[in-house]
C-alpha positions as CSV (number, residue, x, y, z in Angstrom):
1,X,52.3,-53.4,-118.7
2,X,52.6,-56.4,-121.0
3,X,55.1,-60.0,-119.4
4,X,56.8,-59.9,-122.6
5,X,60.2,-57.4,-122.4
6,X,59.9,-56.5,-126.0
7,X,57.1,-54.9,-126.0
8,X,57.3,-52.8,-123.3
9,X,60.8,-51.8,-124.7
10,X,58.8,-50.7,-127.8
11,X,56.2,-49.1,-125.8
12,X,58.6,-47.0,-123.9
13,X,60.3,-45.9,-127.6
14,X,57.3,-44.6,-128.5
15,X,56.1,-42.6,-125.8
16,X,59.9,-40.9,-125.5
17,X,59.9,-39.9,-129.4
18,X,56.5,-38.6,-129.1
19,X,57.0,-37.0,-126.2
20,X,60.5,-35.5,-127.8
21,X,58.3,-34.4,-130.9
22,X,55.9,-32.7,-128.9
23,X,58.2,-30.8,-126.7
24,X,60.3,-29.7,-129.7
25,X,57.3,-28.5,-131.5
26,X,56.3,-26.3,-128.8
27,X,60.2,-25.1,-128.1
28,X,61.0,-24.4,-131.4
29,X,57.5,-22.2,-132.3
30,X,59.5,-19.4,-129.7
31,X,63.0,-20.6,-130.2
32,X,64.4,-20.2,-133.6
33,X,67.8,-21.6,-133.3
34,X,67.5,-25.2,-134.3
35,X,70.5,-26.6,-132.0
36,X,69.3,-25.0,-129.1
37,X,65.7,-26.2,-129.8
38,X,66.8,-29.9,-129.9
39,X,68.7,-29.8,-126.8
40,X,66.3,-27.8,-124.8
41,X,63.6,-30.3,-126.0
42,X,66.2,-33.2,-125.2
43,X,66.5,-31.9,-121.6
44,X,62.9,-31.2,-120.7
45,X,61.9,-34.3,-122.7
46,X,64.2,-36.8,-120.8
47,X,63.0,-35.2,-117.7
48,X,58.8,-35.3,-118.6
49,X,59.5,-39.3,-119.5
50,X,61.7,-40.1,-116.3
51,X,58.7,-38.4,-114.2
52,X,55.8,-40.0,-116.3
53,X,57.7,-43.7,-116.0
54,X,58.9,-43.1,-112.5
55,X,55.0,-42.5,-111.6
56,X,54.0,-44.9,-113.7
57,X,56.8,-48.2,-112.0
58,X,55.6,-46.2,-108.5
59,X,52.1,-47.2,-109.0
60,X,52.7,-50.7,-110.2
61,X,54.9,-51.9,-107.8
62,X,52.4,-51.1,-105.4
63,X,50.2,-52.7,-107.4
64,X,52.3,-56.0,-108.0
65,X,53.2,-56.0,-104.2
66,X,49.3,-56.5,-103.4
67,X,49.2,-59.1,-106.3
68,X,52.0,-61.0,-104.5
69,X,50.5,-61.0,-100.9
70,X,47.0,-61.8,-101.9
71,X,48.2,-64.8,-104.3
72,X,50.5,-65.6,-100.9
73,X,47.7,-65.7,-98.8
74,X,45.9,-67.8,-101.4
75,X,48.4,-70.3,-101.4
76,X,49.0,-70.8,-97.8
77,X,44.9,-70.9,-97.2
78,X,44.4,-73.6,-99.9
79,X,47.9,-75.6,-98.6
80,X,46.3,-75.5,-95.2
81,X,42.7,-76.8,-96.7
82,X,44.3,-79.5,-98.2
83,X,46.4,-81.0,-95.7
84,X,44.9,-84.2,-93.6
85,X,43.0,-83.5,-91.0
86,X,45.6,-84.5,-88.3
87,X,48.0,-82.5,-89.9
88,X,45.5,-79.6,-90.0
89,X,45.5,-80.2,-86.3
90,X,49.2,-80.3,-85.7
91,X,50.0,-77.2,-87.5
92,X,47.8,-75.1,-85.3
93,X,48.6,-77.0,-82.6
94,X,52.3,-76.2,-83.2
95,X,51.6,-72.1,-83.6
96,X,49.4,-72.0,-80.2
97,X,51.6,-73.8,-77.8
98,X,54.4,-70.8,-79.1
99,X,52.4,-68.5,-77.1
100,X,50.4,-70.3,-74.6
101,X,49.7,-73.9,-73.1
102,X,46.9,-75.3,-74.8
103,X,44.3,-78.5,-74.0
104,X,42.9,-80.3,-77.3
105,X,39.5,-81.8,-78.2
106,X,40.0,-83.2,-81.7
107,X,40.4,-80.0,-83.9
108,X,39.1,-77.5,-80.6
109,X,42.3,-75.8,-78.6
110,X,41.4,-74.2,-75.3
111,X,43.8,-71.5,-73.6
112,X,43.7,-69.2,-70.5
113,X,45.0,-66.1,-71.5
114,X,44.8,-63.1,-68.7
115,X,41.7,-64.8,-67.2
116,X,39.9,-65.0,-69.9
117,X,39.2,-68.4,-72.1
118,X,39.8,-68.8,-75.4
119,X,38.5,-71.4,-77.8
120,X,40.1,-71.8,-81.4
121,X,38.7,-74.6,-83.7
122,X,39.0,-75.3,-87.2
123,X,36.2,-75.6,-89.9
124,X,37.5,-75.7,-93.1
125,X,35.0,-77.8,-94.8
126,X,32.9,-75.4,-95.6
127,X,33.5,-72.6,-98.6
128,X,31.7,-69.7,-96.9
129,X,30.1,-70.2,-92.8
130,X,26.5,-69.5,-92.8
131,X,24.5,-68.7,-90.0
132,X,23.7,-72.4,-89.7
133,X,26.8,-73.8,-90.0
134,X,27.9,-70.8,-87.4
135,X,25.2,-72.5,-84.3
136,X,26.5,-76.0,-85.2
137,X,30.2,-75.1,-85.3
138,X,29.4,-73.1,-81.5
139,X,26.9,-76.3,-80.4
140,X,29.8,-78.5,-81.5
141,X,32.7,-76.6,-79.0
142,X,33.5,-79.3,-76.3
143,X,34.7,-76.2,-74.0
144,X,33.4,-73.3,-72.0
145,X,34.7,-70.2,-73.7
146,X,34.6,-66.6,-73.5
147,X,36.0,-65.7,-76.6
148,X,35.6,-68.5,-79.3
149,X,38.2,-67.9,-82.9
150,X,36.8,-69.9,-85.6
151,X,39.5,-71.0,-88.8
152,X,37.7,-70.9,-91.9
153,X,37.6,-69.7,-95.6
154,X,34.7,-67.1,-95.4
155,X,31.9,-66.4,-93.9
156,X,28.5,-64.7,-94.8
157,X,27.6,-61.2,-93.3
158,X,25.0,-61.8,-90.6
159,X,26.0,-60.7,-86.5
160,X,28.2,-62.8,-84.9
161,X,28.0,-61.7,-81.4
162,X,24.5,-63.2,-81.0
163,X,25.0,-64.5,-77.5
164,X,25.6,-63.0,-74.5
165,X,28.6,-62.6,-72.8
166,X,30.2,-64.4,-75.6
167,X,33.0,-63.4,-78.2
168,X,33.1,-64.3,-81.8
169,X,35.7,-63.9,-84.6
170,X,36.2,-65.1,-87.8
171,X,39.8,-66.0,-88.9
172,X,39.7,-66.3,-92.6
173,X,42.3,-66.8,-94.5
174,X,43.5,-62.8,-94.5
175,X,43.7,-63.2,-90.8
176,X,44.9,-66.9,-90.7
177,X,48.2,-66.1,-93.0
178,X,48.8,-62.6,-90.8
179,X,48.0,-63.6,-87.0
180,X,48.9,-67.4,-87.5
181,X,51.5,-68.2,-90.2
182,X,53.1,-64.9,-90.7
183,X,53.4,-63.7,-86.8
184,X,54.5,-66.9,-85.9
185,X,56.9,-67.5,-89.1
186,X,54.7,-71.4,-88.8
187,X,53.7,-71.8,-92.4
188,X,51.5,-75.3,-94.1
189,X,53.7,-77.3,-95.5
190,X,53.3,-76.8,-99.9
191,X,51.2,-79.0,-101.4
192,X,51.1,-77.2,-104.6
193,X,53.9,-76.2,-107.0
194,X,53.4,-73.3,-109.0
195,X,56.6,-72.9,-111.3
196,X,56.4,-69.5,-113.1
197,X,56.4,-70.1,-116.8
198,X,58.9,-67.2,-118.1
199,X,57.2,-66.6,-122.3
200,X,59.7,-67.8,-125.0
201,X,60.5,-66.5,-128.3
202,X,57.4,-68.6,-129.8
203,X,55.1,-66.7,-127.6
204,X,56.5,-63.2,-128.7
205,X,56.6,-63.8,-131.7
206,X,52.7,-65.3,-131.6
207,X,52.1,-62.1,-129.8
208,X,53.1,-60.2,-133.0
209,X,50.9,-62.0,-134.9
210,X,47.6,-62.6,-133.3
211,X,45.0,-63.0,-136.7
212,X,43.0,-59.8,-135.2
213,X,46.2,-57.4,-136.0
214,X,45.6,-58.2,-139.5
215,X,43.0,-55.6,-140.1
216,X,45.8,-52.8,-138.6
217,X,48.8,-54.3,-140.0
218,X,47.1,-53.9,-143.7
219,X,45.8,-50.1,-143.3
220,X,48.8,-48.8,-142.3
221,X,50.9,-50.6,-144.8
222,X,48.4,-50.0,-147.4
223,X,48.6,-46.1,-146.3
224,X,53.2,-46.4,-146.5
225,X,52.5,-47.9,-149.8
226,X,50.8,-45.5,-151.3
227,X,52.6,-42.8,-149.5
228,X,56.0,-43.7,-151.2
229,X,54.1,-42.3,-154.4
230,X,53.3,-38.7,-153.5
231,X,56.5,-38.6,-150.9
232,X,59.6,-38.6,-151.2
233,X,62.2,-41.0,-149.0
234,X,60.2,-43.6,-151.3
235,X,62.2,-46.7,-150.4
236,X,61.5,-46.6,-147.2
237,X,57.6,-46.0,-147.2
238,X,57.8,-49.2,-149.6
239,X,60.4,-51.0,-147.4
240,X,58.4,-50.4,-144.2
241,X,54.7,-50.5,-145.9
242,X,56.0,-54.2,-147.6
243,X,57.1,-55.4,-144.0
244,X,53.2,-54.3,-142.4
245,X,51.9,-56.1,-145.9
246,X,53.7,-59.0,-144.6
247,X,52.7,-59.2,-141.1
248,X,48.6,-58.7,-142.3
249,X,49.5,-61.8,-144.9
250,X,50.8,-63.9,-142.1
251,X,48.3,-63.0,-139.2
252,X,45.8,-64.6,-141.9
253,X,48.0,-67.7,-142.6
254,X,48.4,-68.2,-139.0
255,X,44.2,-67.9,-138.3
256,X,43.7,-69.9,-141.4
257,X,46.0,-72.4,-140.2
258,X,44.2,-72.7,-136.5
């Protein structure tokens, strides 16, 4: 659906009335009486556009709630990547020794969980790990480890558990924001500030009058205007065809002016 209120307001008009019309045409073809036509249609109308809308706000609010925790997920990773390198450090720092009691090496963290001993280090330097950068980062681990999580954006598609008796995983930033900053409630501190711009009346009213309307605007108030000839209801096919004239005139003032 279009950000701007209006227009979705307008949208919803339209599909009601033609939904209304089409119900009624169908009613009335075996139903002769006109006021029960009209309120039949009004009832199985209004319940066609509640179901159609009610699927419809279903589907997007899924849809927006997977916008929101991908764009979260975005913002934490890139707030993490940005922070100092000590900070970095600290933060995961912070989030282990919740669970466990860590040793540190620079930006390596060694625990002993259940026997087993676990390495987490952070490499955020690089976009997307390659199989290169994955034997440097494992040559560059100061511990012994069993299991070995390394912090990062990305990494290519290749097998990670190449050596023997060792455990890889990747924590990208998916995995980072769900198992680190989300379990733990331990979030980056922001670094960016992203204020949601709400449109104004300017930018509703621009969206009326975008220059490539002008072609539409014109044939259908070209079409009113000469319908107010063979029609009757005259005045308004002129009123309503003069308004569209309008908006085609200023779509081209406004693209001229650019």
């Amino acid at each position: 659906m279009s950000k701007y209120g209006i227009i979705n307001l307008i949208d919803k008009i339209f599909i009601s009335v033609a939904v209304f019309l089409l119900v009624y045409a169908w009613i009335n073809f075996f139903v002769m009486d006109l006021v029960a036509t009209f309120f039949l249609s009004l009832i199985f109308a209004s319940a066609i556009v509640f179901l159609i809308f009610y699927i419809f706000n279903k589907k997007e609010n899924k849809k927006n709630m997977n916008k929101k925790l991908i764009s979260e997920i975005n913002k934490s990773f890139l707030n993490f990547k940005l922070l100092e390198k000590n900070k970095k450090i600290a933060l995961i720092k912070k989030i282990l020794e919740k669970n466990y009691q860590i040793t540190r090496k620079n930006e390596n963290f060694l625990y002993i969980f259940e026997g087993v001993r676990h390495v987490v280090t952070i490499c955020t330097t690089h976009t997307k790990i390659t199989k290169n950068d994955f034997f440097n980062i494992i040559a560059a681990v100061p511990f012994s480890f069993d299991e070995l999580e390394i912090i990062c954006e990305d990494c290519e598609n290749f097998n990670l558990n190449i050596i023997k008796g060792k455990k890889i995983i990747i924590v990208d930033k998916q995995k980072l924001y769900a198992e680190y900053f989300l379990k733990n409630n331990i979030f980056p501190d922001e670094i960016l500030n992203e204020e949601s711009i709400k449109p104004g009346f300017k930018e509703i009213v621009k969206n009326f009058f975008t220059p490539n309307k002008a072609k539409g605007y014109f044939i259908c108030g070209l079409i009113l205007i000469f319908s107010s000839i063979i029609l009757p209801y005259h005045i308004y096919y002129i009123v309503f065809g003069s308004v569209l004239m309008l908006f085609a005139i200023t779509c081209k003032l406004i693209k001229i002016k650019n």
